[in-house]
C-alpha positions in Angstrom: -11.4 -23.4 7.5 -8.3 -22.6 5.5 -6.7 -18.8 5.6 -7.7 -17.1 2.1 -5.7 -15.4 0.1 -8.0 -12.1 1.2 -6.7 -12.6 4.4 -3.1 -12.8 3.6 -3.5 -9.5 1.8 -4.8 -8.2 4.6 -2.5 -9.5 7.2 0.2 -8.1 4.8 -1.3 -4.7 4.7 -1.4 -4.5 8.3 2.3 -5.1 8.5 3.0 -1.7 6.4 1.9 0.1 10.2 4.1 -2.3 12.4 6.0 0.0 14.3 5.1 3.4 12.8 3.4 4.4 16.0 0.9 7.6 16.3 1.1 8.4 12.3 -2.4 8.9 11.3 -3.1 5.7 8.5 -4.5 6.5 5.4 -5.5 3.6 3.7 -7.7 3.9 0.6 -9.5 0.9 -0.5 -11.2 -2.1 1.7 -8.3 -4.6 1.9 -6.0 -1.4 2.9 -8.6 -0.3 4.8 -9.1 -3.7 7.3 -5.1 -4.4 7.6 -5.1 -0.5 9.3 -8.1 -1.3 11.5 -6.5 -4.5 12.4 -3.1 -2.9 13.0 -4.7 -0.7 15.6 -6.8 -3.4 17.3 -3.4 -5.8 17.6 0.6 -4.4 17.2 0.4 -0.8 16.7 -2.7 0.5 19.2 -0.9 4.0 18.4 -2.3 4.1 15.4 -4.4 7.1 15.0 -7.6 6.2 12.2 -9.7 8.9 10.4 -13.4 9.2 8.6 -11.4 10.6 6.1 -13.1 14.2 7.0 -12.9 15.7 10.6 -12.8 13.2 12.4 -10.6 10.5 14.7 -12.3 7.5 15.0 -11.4 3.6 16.8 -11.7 0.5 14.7 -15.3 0.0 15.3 -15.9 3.3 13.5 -16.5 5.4 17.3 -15.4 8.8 17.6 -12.3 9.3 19.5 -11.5 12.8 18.9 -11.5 15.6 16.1 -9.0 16.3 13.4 -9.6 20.1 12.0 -8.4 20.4 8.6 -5.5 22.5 9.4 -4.2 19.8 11.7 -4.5 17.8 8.8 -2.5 19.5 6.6 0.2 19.6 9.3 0.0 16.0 9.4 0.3 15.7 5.8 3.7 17.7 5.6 5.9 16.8 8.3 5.8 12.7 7.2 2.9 12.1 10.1 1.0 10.1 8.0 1.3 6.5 6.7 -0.7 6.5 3.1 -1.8 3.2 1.4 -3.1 3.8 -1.8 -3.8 2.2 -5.5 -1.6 2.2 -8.9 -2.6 2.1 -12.2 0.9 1.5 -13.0 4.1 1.2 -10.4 7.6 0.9 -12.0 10.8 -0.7 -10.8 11.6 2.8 -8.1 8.2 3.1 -7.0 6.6 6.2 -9.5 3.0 5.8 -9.3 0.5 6.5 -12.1 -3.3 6.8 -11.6 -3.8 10.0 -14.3 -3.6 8.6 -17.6 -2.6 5.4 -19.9 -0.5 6.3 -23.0 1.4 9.4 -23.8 0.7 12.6 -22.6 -0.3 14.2 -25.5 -2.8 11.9 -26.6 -3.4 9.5 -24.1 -5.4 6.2 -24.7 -7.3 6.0 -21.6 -8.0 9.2 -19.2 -8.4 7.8 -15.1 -8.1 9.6 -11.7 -5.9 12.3 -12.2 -3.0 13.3 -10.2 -4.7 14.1 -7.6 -3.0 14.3 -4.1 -0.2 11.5 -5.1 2.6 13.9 -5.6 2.4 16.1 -2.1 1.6 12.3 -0.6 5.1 10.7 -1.2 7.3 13.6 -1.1 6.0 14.7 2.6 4.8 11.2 4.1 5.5 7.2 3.9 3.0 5.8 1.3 2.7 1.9 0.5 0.3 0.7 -2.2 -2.2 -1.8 -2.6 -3.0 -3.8 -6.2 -5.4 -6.1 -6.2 -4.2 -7.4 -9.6 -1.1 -8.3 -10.3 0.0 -7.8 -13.8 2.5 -6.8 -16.7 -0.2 -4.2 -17.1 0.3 -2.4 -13.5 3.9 -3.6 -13.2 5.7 -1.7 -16.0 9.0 -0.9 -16.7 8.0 2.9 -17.5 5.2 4.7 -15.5 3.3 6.9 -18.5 2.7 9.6 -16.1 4.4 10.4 -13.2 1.9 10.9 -10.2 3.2 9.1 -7.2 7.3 9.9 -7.0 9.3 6.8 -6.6 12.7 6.7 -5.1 15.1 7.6 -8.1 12.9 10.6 -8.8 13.2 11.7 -5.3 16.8 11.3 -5.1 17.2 13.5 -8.6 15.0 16.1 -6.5 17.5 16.6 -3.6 17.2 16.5 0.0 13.8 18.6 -0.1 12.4 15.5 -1.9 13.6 12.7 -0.1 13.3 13.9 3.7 10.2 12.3 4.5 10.0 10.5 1.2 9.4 6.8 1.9 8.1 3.3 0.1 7.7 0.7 3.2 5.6 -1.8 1.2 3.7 -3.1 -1.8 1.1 -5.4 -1.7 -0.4 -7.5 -4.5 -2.4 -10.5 -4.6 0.5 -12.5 -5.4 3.2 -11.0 -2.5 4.9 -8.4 -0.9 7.7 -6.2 -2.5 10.0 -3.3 -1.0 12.9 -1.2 -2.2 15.3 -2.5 0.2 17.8 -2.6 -2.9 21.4 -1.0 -3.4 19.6 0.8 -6.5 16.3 1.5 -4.6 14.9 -1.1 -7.4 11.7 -3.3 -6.2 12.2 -6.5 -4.5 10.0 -9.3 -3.7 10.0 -9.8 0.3 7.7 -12.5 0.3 4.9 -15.2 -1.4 1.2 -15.4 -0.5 0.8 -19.5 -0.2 0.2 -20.7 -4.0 2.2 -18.4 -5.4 5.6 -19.1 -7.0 8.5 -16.8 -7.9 8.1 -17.8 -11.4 4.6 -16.9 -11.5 5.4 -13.4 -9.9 8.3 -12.6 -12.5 5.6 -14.0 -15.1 3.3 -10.8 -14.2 6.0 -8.0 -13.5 7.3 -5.9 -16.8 10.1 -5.5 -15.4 13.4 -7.1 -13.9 13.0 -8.0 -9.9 15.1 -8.6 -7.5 14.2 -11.9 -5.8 16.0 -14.4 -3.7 15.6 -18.6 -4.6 14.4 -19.1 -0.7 11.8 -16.2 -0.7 9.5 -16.7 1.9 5.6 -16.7 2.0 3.8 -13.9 4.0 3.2 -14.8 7.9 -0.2 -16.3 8.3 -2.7 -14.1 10.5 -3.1 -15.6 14.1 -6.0 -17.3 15.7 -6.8 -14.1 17.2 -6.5 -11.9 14.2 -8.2 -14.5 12.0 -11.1 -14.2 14.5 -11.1 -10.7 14.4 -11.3 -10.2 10.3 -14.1 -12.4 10.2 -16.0 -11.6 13.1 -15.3 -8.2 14.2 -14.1 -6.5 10.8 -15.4 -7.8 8.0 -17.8 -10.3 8.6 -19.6 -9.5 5.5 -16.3 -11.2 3.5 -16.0 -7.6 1.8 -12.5 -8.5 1.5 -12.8 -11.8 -0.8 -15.2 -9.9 -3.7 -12.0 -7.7 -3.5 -9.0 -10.6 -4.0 -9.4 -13.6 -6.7 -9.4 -16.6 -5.4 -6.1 -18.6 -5.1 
């Protein structure tokens, strides 16, 4: 059986924790959710996984230890934590929006809020996750500023930017990063099926992107076993990703 494009995304949301070592991973959403489990059960067993309450726990959901709340916070503000999380929109620096669609003083369409998105990039590493790729998420101009992207921080000063950091961003088409002179989003590499051309097609803005771009790593026999078998052997992770 062929590698789906579910699998891809999930392979390339497990590459966001290569490396980080014992950051406690935050993903939010089932495709974040299996790359960080399968980060911990392959190339970064530091990895330190949470219930999302009180608790440490292993990939197989087992308790490994306790996280009060005031370690938590700790966590949270000296860049500890690795966050993956969802966009409503995302602009060429990285500025986030989940609170609302359309101006400020009489928006169109209300949604999340601002929630915790602010305090997240300006005191950890936070990558995000879209499962949609579109002119729609992929805007020139966040309408609200929830998530702070890189030029945003820089204005801010060195209180900003000191643990203020945008490793990835995973869609169902590819993988970006900021790795940029102007901190501007790049295109890093092509799920199989994908083109450039169909990537700059969905983007509302102008991205950086080489002719050779290459397409994300394919997971390993021993990974692929281990999202299907061990992870999510209910295929959770293709109702989340269309087909290719």
């Amino acid at each position: 059986m062929g590698v789906s494009r579910a699998e891809y995304c999930v392979i390339a949301c497990a590459e966001a924790w290569r490396d980080n070592g014992e950051v406690l991973a935050s993903p939010m959403g089932p495709i974040p959710s299996l790359g960080a489990r399968l980060a911990r059960l392959t190339f970064s067993p530091d990895l330190l996984l949470t219930d999302g309450e009180a608790l440490l726990v292993g990939p197989d959901g087992g308790l490994e230890g306790w996280l009060p709340y005031r370690r938590h916070l700790t966590m949270v503000t000296g860049g500890r934590r690795h966050v993956m999380m969802g966009a409503s929109q995302l602009d060429r620096h990285g500025n986030q929006n989940i609170s609302c669609i359309g101006p400020w003083e009489q928006p169109a369409r209300q949604l999340l809020g601002v929630r915790g998105a602010p305090s997240n990039t300006v005191n950890n590493p936070v990558s995000y996750w879209i499962p949609r790729h579109s002119p729609r998420v992929f805007v020139e101009r966040v309408d609200m500023v929830c998530g702070v992207g890189y030029d945003r921080a820089a204005a801010a000063g060195p209180s900003a930017t000191r643990f203020h950091r945008i490793p990835r961003v995973v869609s169902d088409l590819g993988v970006f990063d900021f790795d940029t002179p102007d901190r501007s989003m790049r295109l890093v590499s092509l799920h199989p099926g994908v083109t450039v051309a169909r990537v700059r097609e969905a983007t509302g803005f102008e991205l950086t992107a080489g002719a050779d771009t290459p397409f994300t790593r394919p997971p390993t026999a021993t990974e692929l076993r281990l999202i299907r078998e061990t992870l999510d052997p209910d295929g959770v992770r293709d109702r989340q990703v269309g087909a290719a």
